[in-house]
MARMIKOL-637443 format. One record per atom (N, C-alpha, C, O): x, y, z. Coordinates in steps of 0.2 Angstrom, whole numbers, padded with zeros to 4 digits, always signed. Layout:
BEGIN
XYZ/...
//
This chain:
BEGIN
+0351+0399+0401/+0357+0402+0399/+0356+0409+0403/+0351+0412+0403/+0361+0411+0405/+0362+0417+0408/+0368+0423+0406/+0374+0423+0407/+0365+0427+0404/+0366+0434+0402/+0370+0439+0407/+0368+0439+0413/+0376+0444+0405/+0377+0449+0408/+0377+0453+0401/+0381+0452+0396/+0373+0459+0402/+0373+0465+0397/+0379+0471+0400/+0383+0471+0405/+0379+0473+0398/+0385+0478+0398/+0384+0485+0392/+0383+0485+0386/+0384+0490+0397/+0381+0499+0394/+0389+0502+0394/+0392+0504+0399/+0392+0500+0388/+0400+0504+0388/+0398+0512+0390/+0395+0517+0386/+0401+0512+0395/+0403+0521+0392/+0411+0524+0395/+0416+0521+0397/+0409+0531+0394/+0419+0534+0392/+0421+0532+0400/+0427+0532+0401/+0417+0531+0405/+0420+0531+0414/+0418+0527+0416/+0422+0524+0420/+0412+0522+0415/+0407+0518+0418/+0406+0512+0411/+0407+0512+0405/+0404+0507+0415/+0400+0502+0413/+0394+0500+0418/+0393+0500+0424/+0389+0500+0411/+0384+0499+0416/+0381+0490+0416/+0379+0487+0410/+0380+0487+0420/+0380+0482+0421/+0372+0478+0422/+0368+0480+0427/+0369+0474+0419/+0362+0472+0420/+0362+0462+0418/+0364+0459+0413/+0358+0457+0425/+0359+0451+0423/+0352+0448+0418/+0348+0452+0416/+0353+0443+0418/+0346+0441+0414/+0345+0435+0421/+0350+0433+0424/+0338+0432+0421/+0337+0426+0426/+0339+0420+0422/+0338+0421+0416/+0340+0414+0425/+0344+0407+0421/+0338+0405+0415/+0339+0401+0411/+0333+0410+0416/+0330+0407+0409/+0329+0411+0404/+0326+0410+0399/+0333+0415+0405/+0335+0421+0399/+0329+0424+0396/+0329+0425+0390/+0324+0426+0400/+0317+0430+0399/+0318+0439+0401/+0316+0444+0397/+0321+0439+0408/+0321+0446+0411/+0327+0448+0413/+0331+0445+0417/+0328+0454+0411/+0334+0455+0412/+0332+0461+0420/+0327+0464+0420/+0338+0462+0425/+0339+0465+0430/+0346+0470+0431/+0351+0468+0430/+0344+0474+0432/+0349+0481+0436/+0354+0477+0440/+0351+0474+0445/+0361+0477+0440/+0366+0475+0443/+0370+0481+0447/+0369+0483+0453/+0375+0483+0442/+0378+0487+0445/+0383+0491+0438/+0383+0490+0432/+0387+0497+0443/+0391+0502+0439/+0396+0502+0440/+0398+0504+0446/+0400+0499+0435/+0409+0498+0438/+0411+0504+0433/+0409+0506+0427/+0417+0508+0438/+0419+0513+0436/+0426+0514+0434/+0431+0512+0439/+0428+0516+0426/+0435+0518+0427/+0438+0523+0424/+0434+0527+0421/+0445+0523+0423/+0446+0532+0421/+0449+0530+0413/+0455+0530+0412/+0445+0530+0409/+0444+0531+0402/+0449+0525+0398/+0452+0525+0393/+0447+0520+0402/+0448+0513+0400/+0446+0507+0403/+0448+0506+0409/+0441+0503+0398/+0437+0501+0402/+0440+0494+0405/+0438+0491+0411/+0445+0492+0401/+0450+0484+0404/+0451+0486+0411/+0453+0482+0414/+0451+0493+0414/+0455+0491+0420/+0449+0489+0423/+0450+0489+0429/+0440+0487+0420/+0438+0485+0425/+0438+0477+0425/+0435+0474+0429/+0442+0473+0421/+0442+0466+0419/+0441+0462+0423/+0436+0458+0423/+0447+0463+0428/+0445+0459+0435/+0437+0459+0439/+0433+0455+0438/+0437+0463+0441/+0429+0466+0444/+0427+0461+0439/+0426+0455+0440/+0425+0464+0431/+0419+0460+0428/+0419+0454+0428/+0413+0450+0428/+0427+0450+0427/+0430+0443+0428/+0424+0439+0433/+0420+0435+0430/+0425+0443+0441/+0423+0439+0445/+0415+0440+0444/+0411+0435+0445/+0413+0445+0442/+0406+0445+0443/+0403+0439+0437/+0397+0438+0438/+0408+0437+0432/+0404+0434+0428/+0406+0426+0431/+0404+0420+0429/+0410+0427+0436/+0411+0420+0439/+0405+0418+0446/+0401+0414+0447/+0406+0423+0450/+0400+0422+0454/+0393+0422+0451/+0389+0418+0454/+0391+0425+0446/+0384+0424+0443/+0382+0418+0439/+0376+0416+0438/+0389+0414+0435/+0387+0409+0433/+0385+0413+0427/+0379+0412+0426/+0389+0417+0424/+0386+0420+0416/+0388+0417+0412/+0394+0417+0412/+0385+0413+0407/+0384+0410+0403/+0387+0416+0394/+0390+0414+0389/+0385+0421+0394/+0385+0427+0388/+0387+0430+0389/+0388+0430+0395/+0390+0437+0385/+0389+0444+0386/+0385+0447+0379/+0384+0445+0374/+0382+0454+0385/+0380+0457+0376/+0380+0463+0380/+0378+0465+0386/+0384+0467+0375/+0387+0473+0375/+0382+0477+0369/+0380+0475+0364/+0383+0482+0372/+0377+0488+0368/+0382+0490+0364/+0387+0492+0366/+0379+0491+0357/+0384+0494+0351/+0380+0501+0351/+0374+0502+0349/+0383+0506+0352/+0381+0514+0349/+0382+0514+0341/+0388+0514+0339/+0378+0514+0337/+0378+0515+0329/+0374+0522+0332/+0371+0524+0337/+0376+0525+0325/+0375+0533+0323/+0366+0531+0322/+0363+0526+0323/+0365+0537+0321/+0357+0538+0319/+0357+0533+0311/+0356+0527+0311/+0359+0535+0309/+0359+0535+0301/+0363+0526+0302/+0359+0523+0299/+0366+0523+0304/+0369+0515+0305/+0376+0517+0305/+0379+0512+0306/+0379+0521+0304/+0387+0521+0302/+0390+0520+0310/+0386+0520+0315/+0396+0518+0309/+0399+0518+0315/+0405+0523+0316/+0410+0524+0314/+0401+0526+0323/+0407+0532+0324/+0411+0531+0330/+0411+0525+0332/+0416+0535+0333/+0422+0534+0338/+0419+0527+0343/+0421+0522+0344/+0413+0530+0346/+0410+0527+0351/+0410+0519+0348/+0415+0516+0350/+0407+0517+0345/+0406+0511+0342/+0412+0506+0337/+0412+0500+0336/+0417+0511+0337/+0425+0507+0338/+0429+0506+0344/+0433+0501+0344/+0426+0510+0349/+0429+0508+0354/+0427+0501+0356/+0431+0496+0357/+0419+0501+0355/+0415+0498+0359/+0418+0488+0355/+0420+0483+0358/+0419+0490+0348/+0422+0485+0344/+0429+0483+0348/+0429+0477+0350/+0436+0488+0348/+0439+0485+0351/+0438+0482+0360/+0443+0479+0362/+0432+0485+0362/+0432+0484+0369/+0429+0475+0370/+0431+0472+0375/+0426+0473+0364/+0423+0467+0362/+0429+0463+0360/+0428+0457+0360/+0434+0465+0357/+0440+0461+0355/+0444+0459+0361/+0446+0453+0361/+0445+0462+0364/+0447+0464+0371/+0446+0458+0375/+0450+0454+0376/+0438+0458+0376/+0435+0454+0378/+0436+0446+0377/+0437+0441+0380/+0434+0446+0369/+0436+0439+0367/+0442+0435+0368/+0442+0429+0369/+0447+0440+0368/+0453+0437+0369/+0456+0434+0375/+0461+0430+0375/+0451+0438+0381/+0452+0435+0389/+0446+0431+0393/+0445+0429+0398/+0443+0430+0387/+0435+0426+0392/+0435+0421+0386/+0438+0422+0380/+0430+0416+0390/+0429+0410+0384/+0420+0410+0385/+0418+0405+0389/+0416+0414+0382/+0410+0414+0383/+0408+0419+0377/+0411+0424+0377/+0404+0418+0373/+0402+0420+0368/+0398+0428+0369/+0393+0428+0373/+0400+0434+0366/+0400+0438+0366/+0394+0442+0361/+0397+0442+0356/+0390+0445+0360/+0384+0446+0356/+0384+0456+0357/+0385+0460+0362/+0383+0456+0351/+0381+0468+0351/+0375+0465+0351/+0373+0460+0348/+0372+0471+0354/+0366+0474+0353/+0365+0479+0352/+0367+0483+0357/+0361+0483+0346/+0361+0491+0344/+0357+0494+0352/+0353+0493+0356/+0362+0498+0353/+0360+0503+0356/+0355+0509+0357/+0351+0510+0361/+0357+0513+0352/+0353+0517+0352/+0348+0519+0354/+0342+0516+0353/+0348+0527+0357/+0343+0528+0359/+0342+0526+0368/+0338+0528+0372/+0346+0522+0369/+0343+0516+0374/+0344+0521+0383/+0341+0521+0388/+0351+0525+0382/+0352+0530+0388/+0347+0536+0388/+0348+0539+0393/+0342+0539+0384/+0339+0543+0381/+0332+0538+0385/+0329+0542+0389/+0330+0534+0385/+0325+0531+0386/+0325+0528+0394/+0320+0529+0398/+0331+0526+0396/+0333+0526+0404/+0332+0532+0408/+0329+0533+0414/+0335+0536+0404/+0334+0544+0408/+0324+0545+0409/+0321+0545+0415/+0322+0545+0402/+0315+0544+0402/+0313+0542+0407/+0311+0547+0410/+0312+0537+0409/+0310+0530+0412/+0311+0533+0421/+0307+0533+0426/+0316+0534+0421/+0321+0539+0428/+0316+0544+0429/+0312+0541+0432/+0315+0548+0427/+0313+0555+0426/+0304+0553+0427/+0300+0555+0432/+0304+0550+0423/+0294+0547+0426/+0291+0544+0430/+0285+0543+0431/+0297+0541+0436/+0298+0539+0443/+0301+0543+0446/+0304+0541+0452/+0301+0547+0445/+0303+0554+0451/+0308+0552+0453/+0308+0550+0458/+0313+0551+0450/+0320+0549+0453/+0325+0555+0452/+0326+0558+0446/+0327+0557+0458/+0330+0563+0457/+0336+0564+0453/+0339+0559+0454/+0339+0568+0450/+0344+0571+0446/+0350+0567+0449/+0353+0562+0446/+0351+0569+0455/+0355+0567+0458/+0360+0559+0460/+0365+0557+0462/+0353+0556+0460/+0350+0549+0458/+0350+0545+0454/+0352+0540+0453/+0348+0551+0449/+0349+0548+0440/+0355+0547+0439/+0356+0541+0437/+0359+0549+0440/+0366+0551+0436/+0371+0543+0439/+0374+0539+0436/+0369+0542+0447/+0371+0536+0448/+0369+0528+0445/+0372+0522+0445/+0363+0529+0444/+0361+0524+0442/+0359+0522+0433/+0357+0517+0431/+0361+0529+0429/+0357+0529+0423/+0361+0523+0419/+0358+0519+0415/+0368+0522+0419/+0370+0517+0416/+0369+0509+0417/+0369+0505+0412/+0366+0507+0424/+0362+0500+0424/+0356+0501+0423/+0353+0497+0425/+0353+0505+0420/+0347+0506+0419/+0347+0506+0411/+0342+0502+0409/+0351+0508+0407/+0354+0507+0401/+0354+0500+0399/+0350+0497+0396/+0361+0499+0401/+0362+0492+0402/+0355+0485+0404/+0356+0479+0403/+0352+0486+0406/+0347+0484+0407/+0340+0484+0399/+0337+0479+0397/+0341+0488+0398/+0338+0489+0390/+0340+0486+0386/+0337+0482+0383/+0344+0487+0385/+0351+0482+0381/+0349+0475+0383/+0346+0472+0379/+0351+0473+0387/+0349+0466+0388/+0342+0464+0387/+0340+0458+0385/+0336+0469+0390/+0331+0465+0388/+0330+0466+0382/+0327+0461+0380/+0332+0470+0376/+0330+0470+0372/+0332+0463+0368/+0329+0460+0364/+0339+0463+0369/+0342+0456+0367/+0338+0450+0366/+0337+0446+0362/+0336+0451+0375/+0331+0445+0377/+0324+0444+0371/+0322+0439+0367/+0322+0450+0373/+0316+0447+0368/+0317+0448+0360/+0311+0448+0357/+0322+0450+0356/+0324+0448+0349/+0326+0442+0349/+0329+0439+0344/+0326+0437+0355/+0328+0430+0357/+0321+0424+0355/+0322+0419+0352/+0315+0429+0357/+0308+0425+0358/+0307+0422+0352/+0303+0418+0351/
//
């Protein structure tokens, strides 16, 4: 089975796949839009057609505390969204913490500022999905 992860955020989605045996997930790419994320639908449409993706899992932002705030309604209608136009099963995964940890990770590989900022959403995204992965084992 194969996996595409998705790191919602307010400009960006960051995008990460898993390999057909649904073990490791990989850095894809960053589709960008202006403060809605359906106008990327098309774009993700074909990417979930040429990959042969089987799921999505979308990273849920919950609060420290578990509550759900603005971010994590969005992400809810953004999931609703989705269901309505794909016929592939849809899974959250808690987030937290996870852009906080990519930065980390950026930042420990000398990847410069400038660098980061490009890439830190598929790097996100890519957490999200491995973590998926292995609460899968």
């Amino acid at each position: 089975m194969r996996y595409l992860g998705l790191d919602l955020g307010t400009k960006t989605i960051g995008l990460a796949v898993s390999d057909r045996t649904g073990l490791i997930a990989t850095s894809y790419k960053v589709l960008h839009h202006d403060n809605n994320p359906e106008d990327c639908f098309d774009e993700l449409k074909e990417i979930i057609e040429k990959e042969k993706i089987d799921a999505l899992v979308l990273g849920f932002p919950k609060n420290m505390d578990n509550t759900l705030g603005d971010r994590a309604k969005e992400t809810l209608l953004y999931k609703t969204f989705l269901e309505n136009n794909l016929s592939i099963p849809i899974y959250l995964e808690d987030e937290r913490l996870t852009t906080k940890s990519a930065e980390y990770y950026l930042i420990e590989g000398n990847t410069s500022r400038k660098k980061r900022k490009k890439v830190i959403d598929k790097v996100a995204a890519t957490i999200i999905l491995q973590s998926f992965l292995d609460r899968r084992k």
